[in-house]
C-alpha positions in Angstrom: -57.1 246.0 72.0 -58.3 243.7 69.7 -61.1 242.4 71.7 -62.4 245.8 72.8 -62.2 246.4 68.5 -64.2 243.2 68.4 -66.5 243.9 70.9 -67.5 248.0 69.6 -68.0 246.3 66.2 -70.8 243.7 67.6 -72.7 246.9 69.2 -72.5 249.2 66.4 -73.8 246.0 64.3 -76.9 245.7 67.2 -77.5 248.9 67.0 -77.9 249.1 63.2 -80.3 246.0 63.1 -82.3 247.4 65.7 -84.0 249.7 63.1 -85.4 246.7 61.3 -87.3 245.5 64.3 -91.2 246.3 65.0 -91.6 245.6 68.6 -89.9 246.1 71.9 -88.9 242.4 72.8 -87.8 242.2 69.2 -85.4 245.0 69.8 -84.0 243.6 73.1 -83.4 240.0 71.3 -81.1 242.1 68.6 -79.4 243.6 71.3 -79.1 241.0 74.3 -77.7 238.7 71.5 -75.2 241.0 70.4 -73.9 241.6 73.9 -74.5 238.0 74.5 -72.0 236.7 72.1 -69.8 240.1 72.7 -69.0 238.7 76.6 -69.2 235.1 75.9 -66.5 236.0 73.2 -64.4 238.4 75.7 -64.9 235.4 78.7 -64.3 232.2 76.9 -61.9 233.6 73.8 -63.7 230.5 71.6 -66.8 230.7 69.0 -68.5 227.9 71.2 -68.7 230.8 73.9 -69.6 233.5 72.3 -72.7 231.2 70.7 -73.7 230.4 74.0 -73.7 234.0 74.8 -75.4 235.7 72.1 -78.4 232.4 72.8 -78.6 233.8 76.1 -78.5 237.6 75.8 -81.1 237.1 73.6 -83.8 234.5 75.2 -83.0 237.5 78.1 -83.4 240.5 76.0 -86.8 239.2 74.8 -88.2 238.6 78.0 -87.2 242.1 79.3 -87.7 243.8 76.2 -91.4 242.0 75.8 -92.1 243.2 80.0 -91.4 246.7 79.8 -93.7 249.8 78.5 -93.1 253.2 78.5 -94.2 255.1 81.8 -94.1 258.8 83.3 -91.6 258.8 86.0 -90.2 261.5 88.9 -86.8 262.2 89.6 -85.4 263.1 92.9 -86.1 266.8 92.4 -89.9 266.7 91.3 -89.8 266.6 87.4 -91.4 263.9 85.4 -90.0 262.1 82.6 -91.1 259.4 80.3 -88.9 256.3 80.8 -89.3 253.0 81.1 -90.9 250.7 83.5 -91.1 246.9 83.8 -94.4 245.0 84.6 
């Protein structure tokens, strides 16, 4: 219980400092960090993991974040949507 506590509070804390970022990569550092050094936390039950974690998440958050746009898309039955796409 305590480590799902733990774990909610690092998201909601993501997802409050995503409002202070400009760009997209920006935004997916803040968050791949944050889940980073939520499952590094949750795996290796030490700070030394969840540093490693939140390092990683966040080197791999930028690169997605800084490779995607926004992009019309079609479901399955026909409609269009705008989502995202990845170059």
């Amino acid at each position: 219980m305590r480590a799902a506590t733990a774990a909610l509070t690092c998201m909601l804390a993501a997802a409050a400092l995503t409002g202070c970022v400009n760009t997209r990569a920006e935004r997916g550092a803040v968050i791949g960090g944050a889940a980073g050094a939520t499952v590094g936390a949750l795996a290796g039950k030490s700070v030394g993991s969840a540093v490693i974690g939140g390092a990683a998440g966040a080197a791999a958050g930028y690169v997605i974040g800084k490779n995607t746009y926004r992009c019309w898309k079609t479901n399955i039955f026909g409609q269009r949507y705008l989502g995202t796409c990845i170059k």
